[in-house]
C-alpha positions in Angstrom: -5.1 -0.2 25.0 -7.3 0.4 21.9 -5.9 0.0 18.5 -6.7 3.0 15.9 -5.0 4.9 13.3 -3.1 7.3 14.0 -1.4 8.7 10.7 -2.9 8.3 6.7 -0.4 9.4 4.2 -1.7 9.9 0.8 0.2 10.0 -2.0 -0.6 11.8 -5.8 0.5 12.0 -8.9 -0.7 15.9 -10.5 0.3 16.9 -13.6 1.2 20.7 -13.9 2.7 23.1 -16.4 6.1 22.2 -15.8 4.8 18.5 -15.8 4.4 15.7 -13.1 4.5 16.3 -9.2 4.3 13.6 -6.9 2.3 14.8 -3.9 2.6 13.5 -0.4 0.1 14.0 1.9 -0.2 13.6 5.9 -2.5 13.8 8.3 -2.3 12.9 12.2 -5.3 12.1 14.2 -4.4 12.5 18.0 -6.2 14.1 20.7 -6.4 17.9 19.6 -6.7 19.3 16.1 -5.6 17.2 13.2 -2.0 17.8 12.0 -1.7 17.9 8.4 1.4 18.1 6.2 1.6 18.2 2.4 4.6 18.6 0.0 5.1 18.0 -3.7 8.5 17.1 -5.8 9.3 15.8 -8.5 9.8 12.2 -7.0 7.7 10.6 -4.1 10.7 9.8 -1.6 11.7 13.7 -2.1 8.0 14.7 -1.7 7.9 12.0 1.5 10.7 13.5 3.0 9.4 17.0 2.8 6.0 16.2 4.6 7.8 14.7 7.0 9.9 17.1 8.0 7.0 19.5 8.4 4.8 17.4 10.2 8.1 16.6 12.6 8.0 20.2 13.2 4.2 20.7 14.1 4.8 17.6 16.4 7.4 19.4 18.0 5.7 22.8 18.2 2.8 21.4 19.4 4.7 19.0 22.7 6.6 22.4 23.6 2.9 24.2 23.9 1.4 21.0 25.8 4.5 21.2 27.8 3.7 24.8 29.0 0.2 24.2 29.5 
């Protein structure tokens, strides 16, 4: 089995009108087209959370198309 990466989160800190927004970033590499998820609240772990739901999702959406295939 060969080692690599399969996940880089990056996390931001943006300043906007309303103030500062912590931004998560996610992107998956795995065979196929690159999932990427991206969220931003006002703390990190809220921000985390919310990419990770949405990436859990894609995940999800994208085992019921292999699945089928």
């Amino acid at each position: 089995m060969i080692p690599y990466r399969i996940c880089m989160f990056i996390l931001s800190w943006e300043n906007d009108r309303q103030g500062n927004t912590k931004v998560c970033e996610i992107e998956c590499t795995i065979p196929g087209p690159r999932i990427h998820a991206s969220a931003s609240r006002e703390y990190f772990e809220h921000a985390v959370k919310m990419a990770v739901k949405e990436l859990i999702k894609q995940l999800e959406k994208r085992n019921a198309v292999i699945q089928i295939v």
